[in-house]
N, CA, C and O atoms as a GROMACS GRO file, in nm:
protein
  568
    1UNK      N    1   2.477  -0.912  -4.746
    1UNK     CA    2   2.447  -0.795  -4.666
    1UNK      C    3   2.297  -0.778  -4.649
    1UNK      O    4   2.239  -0.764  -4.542
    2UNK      N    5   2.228  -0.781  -4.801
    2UNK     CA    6   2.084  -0.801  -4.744
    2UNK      C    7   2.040  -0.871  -4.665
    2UNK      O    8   1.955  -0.814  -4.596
    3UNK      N    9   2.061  -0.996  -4.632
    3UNK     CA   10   1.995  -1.144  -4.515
    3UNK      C   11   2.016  -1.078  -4.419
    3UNK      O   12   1.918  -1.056  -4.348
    4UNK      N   13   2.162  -1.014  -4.373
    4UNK     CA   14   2.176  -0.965  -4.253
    4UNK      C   15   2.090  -0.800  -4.201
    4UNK      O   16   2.058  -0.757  -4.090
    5UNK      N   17   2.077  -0.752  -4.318
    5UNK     CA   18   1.971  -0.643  -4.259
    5UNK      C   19   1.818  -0.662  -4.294
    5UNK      O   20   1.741  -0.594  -4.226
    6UNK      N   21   1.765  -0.742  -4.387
    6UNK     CA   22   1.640  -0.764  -4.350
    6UNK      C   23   1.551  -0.810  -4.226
    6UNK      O   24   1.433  -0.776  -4.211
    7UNK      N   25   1.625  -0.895  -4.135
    7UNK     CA   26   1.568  -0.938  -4.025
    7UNK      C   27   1.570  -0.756  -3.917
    7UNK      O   28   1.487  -0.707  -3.840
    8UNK      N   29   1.662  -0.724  -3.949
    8UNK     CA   30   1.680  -0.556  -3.881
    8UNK      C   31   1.548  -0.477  -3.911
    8UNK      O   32   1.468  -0.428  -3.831
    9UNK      N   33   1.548  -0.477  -4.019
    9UNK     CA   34   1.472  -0.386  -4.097
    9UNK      C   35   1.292  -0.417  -4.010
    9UNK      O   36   1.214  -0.340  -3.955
   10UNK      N   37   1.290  -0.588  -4.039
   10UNK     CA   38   1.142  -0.623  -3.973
   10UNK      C   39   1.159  -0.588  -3.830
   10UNK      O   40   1.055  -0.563  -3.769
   11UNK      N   41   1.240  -0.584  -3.782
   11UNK     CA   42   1.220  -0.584  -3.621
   11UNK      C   43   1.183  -0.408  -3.629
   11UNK      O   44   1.085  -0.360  -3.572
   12UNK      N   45   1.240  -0.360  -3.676
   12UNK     CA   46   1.228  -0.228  -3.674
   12UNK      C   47   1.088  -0.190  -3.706
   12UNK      O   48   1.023  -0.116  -3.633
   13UNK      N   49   1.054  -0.230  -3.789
   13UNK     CA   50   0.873  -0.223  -3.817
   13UNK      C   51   0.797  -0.238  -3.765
   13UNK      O   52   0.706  -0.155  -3.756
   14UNK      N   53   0.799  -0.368  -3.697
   14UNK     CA   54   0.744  -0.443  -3.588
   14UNK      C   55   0.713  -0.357  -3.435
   14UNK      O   56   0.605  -0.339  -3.378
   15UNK      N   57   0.846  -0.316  -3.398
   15UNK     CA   58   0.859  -0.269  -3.303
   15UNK      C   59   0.770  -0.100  -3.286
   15UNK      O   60   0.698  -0.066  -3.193
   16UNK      N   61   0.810  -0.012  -3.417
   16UNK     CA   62   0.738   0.068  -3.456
   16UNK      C   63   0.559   0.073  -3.423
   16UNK      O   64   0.497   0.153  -3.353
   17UNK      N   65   0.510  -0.040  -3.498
   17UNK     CA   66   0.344  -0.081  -3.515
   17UNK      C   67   0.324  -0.099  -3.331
   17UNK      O   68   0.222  -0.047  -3.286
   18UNK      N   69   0.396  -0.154  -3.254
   18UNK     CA   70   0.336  -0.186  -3.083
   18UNK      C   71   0.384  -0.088  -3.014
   18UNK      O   72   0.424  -0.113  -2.900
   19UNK      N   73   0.394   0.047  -3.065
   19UNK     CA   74   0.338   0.160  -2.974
   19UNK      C   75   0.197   0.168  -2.960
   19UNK      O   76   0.129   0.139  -3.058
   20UNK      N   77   0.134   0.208  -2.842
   20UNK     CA   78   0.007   0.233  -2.873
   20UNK      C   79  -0.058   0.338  -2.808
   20UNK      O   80  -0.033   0.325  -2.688
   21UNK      N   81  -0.132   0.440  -2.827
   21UNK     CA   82  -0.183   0.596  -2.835
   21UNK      C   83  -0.246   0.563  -2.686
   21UNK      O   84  -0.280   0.455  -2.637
   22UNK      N   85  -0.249   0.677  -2.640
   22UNK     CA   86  -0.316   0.752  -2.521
   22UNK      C   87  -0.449   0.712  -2.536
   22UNK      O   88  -0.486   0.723  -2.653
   23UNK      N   89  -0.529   0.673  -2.464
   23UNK     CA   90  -0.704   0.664  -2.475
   23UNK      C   91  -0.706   0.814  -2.452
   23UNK      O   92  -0.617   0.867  -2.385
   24UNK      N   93  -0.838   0.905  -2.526
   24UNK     CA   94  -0.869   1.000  -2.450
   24UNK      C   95  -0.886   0.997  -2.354
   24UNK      O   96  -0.912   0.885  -2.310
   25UNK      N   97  -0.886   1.099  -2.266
   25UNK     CA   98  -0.973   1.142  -2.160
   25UNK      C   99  -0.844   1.077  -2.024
   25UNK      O  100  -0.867   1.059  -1.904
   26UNK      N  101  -0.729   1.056  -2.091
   26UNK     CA  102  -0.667   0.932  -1.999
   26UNK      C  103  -0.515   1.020  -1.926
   26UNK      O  104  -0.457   1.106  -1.992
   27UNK      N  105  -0.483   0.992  -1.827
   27UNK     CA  106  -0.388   1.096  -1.779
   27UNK      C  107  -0.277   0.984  -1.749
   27UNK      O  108  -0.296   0.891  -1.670
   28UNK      N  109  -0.179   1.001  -1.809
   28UNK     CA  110  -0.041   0.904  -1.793
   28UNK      C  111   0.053   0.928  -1.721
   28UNK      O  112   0.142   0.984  -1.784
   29UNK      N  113   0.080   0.911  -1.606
   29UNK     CA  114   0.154   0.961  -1.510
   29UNK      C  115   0.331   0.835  -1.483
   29UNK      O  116   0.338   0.722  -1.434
   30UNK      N  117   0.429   0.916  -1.535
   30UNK     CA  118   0.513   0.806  -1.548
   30UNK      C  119   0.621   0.856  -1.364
   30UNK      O  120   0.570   0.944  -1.295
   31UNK      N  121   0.732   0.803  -1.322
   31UNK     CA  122   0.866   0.844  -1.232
   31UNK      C  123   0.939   0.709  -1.246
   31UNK      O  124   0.917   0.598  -1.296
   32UNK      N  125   1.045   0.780  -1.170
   32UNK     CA  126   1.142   0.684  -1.169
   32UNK      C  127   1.104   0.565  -1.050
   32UNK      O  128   1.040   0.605  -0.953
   33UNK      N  129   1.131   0.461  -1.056
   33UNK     CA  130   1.128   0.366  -0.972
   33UNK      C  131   1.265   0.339  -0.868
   33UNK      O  132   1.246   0.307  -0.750
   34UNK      N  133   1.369   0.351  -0.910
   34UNK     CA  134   1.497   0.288  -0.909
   34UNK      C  135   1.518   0.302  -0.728
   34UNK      O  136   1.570   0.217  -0.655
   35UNK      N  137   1.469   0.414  -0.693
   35UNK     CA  138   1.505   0.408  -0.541
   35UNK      C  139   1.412   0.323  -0.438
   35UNK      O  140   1.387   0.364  -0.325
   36UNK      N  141   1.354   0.176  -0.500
   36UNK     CA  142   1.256   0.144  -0.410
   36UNK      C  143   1.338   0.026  -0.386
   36UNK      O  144   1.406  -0.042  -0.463
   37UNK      N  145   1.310   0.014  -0.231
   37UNK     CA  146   1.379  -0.096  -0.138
   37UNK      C  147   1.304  -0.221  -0.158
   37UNK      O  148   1.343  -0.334  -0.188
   38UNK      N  149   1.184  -0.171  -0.132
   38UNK     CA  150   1.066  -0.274  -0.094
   38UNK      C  151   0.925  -0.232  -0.126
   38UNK      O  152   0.880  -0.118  -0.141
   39UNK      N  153   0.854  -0.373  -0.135
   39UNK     CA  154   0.680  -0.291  -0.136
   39UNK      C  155   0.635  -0.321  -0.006
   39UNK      O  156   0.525  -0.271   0.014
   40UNK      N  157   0.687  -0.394   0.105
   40UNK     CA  158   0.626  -0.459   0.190
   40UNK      C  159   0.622  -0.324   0.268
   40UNK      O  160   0.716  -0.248   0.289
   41UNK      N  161   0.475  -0.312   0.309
   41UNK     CA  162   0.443  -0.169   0.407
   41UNK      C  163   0.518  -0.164   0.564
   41UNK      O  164   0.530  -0.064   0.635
   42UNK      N  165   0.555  -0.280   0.588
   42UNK     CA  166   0.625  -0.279   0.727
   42UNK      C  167   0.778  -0.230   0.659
   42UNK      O  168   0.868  -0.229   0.744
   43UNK      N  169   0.816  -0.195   0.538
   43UNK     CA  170   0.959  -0.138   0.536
   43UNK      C  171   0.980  -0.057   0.452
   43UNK      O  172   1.096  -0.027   0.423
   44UNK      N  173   0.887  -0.008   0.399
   44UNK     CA  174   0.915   0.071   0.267
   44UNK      C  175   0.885   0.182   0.293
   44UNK      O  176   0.770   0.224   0.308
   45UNK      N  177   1.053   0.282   0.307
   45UNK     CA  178   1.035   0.459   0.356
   45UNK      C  179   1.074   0.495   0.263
   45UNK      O  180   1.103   0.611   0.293
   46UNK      N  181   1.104   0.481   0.147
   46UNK     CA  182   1.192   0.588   0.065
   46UNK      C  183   1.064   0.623  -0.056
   46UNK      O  184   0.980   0.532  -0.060
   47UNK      N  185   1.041   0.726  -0.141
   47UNK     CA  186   1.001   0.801  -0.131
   47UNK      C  187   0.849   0.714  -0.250
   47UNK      O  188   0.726   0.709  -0.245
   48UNK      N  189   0.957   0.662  -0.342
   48UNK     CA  190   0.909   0.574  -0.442
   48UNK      C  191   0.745   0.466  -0.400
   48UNK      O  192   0.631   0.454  -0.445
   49UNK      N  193   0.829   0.410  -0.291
   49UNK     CA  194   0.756   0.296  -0.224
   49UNK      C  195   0.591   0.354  -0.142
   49UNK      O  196   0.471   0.324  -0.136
   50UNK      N  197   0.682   0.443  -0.097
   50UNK     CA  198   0.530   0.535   0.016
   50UNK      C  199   0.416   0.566  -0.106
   50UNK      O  200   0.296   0.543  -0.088
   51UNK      N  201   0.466   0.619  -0.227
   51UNK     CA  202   0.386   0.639  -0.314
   51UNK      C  203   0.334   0.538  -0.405
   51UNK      O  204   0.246   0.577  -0.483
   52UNK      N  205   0.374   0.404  -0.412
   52UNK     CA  206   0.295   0.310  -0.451
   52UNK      C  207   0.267   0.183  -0.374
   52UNK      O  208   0.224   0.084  -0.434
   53UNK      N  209   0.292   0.182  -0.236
   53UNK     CA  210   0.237   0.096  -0.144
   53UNK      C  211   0.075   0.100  -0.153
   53UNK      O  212  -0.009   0.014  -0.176
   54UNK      N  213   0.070   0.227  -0.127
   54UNK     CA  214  -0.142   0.259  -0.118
   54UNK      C  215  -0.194   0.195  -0.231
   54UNK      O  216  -0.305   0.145  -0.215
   55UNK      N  217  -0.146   0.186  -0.334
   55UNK     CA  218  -0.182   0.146  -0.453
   55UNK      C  219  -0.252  -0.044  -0.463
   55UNK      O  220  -0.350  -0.099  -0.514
   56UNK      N  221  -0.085  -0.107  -0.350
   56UNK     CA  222  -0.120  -0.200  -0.367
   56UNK      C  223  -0.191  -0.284  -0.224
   56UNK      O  224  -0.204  -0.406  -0.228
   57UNK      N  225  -0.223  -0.225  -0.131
   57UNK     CA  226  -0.278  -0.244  -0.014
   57UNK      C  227  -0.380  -0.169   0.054
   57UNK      O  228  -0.346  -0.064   0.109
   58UNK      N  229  -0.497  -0.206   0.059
   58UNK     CA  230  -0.564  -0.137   0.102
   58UNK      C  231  -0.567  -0.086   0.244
   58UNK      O  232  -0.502  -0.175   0.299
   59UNK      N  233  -0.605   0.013   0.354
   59UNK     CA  234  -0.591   0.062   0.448
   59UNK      C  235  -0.697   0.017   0.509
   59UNK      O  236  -0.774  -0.060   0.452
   60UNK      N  237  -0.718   0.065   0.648
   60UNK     CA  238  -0.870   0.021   0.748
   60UNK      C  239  -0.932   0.131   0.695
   60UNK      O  240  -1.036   0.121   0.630
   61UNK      N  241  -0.853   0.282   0.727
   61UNK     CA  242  -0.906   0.447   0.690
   61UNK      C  243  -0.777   0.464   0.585
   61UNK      O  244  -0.679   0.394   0.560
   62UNK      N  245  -0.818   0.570   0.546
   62UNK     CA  246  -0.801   0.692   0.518
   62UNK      C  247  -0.832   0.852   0.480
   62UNK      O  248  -0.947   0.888   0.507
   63UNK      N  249  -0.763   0.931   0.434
   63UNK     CA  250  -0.824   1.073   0.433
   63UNK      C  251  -0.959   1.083   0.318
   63UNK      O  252  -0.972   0.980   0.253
   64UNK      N  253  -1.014   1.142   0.300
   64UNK     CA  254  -1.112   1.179   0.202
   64UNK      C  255  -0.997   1.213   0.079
   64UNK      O  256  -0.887   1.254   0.115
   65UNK      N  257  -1.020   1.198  -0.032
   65UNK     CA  258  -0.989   1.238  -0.127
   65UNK      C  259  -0.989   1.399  -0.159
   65UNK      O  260  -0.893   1.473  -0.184
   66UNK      N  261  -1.089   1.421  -0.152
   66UNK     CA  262  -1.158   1.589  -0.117
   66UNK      C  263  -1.173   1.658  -0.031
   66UNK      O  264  -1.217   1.770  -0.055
   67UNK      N  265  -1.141   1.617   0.113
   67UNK     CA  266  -1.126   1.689   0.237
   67UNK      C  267  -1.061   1.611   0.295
   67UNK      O  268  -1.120   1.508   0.326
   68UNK      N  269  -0.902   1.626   0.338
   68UNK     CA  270  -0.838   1.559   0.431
   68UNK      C  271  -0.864   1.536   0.516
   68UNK      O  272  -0.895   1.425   0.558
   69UNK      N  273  -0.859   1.685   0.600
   69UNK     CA  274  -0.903   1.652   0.722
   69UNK      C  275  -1.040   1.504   0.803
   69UNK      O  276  -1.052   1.435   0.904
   70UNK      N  277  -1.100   1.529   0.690
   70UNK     CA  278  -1.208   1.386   0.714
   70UNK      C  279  -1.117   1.226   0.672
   70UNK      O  280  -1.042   1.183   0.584
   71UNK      N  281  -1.190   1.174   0.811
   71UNK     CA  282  -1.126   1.030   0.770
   71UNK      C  283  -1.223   0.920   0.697
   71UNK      O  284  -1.336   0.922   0.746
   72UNK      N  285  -1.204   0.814   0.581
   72UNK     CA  286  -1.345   0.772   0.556
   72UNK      C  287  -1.313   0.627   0.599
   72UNK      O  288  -1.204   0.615   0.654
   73UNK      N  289  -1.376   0.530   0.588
   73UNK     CA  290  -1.338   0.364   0.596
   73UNK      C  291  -1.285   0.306   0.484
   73UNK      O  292  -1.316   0.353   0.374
   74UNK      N  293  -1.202   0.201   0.493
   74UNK     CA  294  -1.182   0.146   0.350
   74UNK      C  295  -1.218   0.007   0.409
   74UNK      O  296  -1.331  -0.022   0.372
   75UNK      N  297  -1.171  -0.076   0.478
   75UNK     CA  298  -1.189  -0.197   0.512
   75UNK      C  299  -1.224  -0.207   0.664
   75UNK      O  300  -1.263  -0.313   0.713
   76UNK      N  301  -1.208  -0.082   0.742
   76UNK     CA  302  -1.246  -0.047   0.873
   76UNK      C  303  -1.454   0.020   0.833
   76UNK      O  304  -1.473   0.120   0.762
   77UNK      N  305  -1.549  -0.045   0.884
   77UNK     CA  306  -1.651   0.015   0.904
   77UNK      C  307  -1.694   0.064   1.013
   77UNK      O  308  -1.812   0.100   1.013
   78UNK      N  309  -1.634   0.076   1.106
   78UNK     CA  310  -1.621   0.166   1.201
   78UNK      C  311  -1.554   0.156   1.299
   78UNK      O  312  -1.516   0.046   1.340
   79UNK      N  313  -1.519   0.301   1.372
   79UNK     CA  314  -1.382   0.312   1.469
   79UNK      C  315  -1.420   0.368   1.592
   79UNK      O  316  -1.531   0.417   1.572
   80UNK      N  317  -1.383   0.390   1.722
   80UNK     CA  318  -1.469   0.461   1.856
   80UNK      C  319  -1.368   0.455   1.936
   80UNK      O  320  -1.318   0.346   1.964
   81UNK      N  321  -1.315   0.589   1.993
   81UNK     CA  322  -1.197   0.637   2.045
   81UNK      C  323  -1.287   0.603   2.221
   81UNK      O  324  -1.406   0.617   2.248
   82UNK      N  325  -1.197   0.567   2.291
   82UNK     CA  326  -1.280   0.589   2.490
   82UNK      C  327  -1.211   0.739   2.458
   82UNK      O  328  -1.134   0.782   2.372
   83UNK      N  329  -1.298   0.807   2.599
   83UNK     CA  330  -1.314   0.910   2.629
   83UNK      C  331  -1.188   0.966   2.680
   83UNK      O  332  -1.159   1.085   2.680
   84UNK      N  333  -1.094   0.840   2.735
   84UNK     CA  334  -0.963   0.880   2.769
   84UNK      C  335  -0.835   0.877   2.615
   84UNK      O  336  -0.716   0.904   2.600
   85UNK      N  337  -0.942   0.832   2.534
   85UNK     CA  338  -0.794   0.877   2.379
   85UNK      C  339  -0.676   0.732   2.444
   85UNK      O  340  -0.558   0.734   2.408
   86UNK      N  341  -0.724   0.623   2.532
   86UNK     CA  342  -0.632   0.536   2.554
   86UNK      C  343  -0.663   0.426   2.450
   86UNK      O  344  -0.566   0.384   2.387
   87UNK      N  345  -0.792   0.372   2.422
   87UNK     CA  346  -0.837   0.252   2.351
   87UNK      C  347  -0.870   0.315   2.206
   87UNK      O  348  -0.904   0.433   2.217
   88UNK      N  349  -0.868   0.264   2.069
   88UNK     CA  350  -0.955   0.281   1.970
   88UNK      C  351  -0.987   0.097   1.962
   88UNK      O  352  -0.912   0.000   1.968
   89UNK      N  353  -1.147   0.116   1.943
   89UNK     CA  354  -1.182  -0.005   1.926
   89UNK      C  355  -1.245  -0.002   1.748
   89UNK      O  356  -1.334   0.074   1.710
   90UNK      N  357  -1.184  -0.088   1.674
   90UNK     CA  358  -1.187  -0.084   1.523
   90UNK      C  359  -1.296  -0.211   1.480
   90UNK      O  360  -1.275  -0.324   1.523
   91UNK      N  361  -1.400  -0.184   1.402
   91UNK     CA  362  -1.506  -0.283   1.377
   91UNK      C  363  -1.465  -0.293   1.172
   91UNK      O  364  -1.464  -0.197   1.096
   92UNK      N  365  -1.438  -0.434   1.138
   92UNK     CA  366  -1.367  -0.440   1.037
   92UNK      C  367  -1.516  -0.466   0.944
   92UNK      O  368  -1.611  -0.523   0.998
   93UNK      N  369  -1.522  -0.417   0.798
   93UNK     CA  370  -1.645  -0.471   0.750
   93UNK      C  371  -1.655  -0.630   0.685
   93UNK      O  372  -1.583  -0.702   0.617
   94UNK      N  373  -1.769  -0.636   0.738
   94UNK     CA  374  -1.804  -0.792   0.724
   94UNK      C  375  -1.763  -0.854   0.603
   94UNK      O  376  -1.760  -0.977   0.597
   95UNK      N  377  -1.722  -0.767   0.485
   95UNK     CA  378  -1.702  -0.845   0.352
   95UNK      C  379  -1.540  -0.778   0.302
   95UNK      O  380  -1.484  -0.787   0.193
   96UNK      N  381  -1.510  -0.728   0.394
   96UNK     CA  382  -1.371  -0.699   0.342
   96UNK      C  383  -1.257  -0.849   0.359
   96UNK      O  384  -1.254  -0.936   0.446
   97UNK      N  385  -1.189  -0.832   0.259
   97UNK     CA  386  -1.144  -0.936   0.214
   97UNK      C  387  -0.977  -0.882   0.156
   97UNK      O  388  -0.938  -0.769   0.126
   98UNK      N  389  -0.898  -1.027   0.158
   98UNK     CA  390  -0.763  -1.006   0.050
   98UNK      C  391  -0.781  -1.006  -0.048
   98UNK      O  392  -0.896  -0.989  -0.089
   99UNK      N  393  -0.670  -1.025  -0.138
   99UNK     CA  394  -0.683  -1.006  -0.295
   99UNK      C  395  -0.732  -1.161  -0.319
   99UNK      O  396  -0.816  -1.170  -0.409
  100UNK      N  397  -0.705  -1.254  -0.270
  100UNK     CA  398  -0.704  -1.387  -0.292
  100UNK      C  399  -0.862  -1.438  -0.283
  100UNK      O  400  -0.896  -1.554  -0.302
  101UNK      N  401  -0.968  -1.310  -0.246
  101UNK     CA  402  -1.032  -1.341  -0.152
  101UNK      C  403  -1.074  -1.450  -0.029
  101UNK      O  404  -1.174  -1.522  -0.019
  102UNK      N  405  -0.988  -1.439   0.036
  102UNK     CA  406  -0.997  -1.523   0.168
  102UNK      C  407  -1.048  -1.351   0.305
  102UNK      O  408  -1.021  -1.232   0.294
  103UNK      N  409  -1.090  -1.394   0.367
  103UNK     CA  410  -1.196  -1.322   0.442
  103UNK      C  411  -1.090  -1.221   0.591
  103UNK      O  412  -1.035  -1.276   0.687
  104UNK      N  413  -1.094  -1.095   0.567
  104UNK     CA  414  -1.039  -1.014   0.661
  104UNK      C  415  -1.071  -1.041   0.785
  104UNK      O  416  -1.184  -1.031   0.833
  105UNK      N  417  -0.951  -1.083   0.852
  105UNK     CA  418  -1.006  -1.094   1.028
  105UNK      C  419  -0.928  -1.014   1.128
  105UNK      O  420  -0.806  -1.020   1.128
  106UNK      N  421  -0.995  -0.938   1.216
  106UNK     CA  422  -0.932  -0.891   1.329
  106UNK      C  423  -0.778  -0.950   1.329
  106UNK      O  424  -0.686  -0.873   1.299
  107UNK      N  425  -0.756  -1.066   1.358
  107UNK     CA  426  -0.624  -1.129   1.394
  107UNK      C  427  -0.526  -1.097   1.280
  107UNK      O  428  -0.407  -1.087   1.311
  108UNK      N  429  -0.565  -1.079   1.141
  108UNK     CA  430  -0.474  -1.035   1.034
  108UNK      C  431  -0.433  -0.970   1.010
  108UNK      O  432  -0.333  -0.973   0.937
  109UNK      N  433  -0.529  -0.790   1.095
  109UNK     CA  434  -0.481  -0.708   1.116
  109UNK      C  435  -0.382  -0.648   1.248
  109UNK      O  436  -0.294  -0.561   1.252
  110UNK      N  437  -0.430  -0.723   1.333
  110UNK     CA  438  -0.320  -0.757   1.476
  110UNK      C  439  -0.177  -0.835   1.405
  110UNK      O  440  -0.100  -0.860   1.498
  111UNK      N  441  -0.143  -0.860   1.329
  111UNK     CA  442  -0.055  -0.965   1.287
  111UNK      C  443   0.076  -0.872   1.199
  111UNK      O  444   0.198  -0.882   1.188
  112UNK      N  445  -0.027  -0.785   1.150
  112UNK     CA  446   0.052  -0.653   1.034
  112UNK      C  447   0.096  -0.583   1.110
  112UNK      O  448   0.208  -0.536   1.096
  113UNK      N  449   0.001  -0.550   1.239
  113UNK     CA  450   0.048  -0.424   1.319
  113UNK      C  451   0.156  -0.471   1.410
  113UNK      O  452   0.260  -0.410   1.433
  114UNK      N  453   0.120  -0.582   1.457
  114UNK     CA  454   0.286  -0.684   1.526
  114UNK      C  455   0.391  -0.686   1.434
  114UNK      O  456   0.496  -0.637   1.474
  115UNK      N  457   0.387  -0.741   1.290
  115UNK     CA  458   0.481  -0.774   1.236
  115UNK      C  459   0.578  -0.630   1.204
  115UNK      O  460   0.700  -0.626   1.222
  116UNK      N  461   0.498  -0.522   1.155
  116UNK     CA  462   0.579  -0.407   1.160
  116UNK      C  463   0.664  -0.326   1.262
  116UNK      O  464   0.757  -0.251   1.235
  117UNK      N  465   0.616  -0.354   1.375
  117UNK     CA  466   0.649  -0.332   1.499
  117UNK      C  467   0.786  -0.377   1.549
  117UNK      O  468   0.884  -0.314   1.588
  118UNK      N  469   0.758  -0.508   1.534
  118UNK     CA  470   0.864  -0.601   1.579
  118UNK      C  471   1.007  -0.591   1.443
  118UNK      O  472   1.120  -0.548   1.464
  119UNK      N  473   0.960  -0.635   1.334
  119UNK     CA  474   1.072  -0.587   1.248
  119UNK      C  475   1.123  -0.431   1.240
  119UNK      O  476   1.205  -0.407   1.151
  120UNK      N  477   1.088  -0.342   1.313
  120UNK     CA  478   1.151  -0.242   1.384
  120UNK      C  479   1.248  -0.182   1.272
  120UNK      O  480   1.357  -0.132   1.297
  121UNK      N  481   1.182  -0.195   1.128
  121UNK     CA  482   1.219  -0.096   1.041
  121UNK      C  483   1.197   0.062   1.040
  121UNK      O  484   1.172   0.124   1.144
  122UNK      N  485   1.205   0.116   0.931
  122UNK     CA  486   1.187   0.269   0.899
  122UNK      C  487   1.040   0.321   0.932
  122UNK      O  488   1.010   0.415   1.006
  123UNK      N  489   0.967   0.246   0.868
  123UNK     CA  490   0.804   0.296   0.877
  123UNK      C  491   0.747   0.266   1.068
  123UNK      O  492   0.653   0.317   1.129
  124UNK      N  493   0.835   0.180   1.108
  124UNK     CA  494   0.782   0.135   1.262
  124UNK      C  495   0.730   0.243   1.337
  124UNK      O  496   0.626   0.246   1.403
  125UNK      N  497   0.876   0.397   1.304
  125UNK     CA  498   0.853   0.491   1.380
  125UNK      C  499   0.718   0.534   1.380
  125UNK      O  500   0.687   0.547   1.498
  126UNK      N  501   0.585   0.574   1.278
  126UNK     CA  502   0.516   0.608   1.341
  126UNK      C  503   0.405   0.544   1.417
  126UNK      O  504   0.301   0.594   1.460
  127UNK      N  505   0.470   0.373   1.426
  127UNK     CA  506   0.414   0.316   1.541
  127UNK      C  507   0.435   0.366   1.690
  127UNK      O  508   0.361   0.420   1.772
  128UNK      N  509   0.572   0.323   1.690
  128UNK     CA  510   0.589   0.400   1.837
  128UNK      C  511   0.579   0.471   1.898
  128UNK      O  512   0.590   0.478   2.021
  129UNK      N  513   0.534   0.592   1.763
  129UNK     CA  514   0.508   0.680   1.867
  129UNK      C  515   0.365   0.645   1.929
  129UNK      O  516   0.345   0.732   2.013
  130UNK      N  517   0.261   0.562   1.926
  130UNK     CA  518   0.185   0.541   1.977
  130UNK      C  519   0.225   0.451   2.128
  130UNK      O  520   0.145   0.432   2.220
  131UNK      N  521   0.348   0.411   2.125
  131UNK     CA  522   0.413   0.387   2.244
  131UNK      C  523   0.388   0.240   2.244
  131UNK      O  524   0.359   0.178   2.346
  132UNK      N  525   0.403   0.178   2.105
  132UNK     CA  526   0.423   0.024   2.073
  132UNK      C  527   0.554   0.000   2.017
  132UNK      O  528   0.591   0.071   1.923
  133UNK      N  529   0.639  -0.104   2.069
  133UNK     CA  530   0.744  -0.158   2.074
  133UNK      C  531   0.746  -0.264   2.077
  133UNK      O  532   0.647  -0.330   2.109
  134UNK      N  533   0.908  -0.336   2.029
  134UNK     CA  534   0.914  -0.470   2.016
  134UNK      C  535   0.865  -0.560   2.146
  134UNK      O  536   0.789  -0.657   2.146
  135UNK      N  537   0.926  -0.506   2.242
  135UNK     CA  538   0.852  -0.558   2.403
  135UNK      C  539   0.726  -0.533   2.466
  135UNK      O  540   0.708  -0.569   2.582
  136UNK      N  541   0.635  -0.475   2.399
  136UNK     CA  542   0.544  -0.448   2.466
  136UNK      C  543   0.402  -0.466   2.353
  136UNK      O  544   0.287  -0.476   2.394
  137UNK      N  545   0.440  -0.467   2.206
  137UNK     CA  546   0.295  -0.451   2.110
  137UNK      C  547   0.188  -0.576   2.126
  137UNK      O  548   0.073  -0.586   2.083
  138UNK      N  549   0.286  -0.686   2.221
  138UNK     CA  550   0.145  -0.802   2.236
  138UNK      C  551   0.028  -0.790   2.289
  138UNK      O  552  -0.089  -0.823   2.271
  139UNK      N  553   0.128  -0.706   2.397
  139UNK     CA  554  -0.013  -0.630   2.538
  139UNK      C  555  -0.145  -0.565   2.442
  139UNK      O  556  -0.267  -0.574   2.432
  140UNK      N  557  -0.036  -0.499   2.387
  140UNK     CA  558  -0.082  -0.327   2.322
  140UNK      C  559  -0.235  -0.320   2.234
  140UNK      O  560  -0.319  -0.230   2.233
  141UNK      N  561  -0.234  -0.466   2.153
  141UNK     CA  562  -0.334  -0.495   2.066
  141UNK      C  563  -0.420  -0.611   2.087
  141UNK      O  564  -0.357  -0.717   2.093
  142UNK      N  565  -0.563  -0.621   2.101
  142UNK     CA  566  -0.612  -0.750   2.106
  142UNK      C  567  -0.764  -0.768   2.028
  142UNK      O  568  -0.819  -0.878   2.025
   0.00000   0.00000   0.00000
C-alpha cells in the first residue's frame, strides 16, 4: 500500500511547490475561452475572439487609449480622406513589419482587406458597409 501511495504523495508536493504568486503591482485578468471559433480576424465574431484578436494583430489605427474619439497610427503613419469622403489614401510606416519580421507592404494589406471580404464571413459586415463586396472589392482597393 505504501509503493502505491508514495508516488501520490510526491506528485502532490510537487504539484503544490509550481504554483507561483502574483508579481506585485501585476493585474491578472482571467475568462472563459470556450466560445471562440477562430483567431483569424477575417472570421472571428463571437465575443471571446473580438477580445483577443487585437492582442494578436496589430491594426493600421486605432482609438487612443485615453480619448476615443481620437484615432492614433499603429502601422498606418498616415491617412488623408478627399474632400468628397470617396478615397482614404493610407501611407504605411516605413518600418512596420510582421511578427516574422518580413517588411509591411501596401499589397499585404490590400490582400487582408480582399481576403475578408471575399470569405464573406461575420466580421465582413462592417466591410460592406463601406460598399465592398465579393464582386466588386478588386476595383474598390489599390
Amino acid at each position: 500500500m505504501t509503493k502505491k501511495l508514495l508516488p501520490l504523495l510526491v506528485l502532490t508536493a510537487l504539484t503544490a511547490a509550481a504554483h507561483a504568486a502574483t508579481p506585485p503591482n501585476t493585474l491578472v485578468v482571467a475568462q472563459g475561452l470556450d466560445d471562440i471559433v477562430s483567431l483569424d480576424p477575417a472570421e472571428a465574431n463571437e465575443l471571446s475572439s473580438i477580445q483577443t484578436v487585437p492582442s494578436l494583430y496589430q491594426r493600421l489605427v486605432q482609438p487612443d487609449r485615453n480619448n476615443p474619439e481620437k484615432i492614433v497610427p499603429i502601422l498606418a503613419e498616415s491617412w488623408q480622406a478627399d474632400p468628397a469622403a470617396k478615397t482614404l489614401t493610407i501611407k504605411l510606416k516605413p518600418d512596420a513589419k510582421f511578427a516574422s519580421g518580413n517588411p509591411l507592404r501596401p499589397e499585404d494589406v490590400i490582400f487582408s482587406y480582399t481576403r475578408a471580404v471575399t470569405l464573406n464571413k461575420s466580421p465582413a459586415f462592417i466591410l460592406n458597409v463601406l460598399g465592398w463586396q465579393p464582386d466588386n472589392i478588386a476595383s474598390q482597393l489599390k
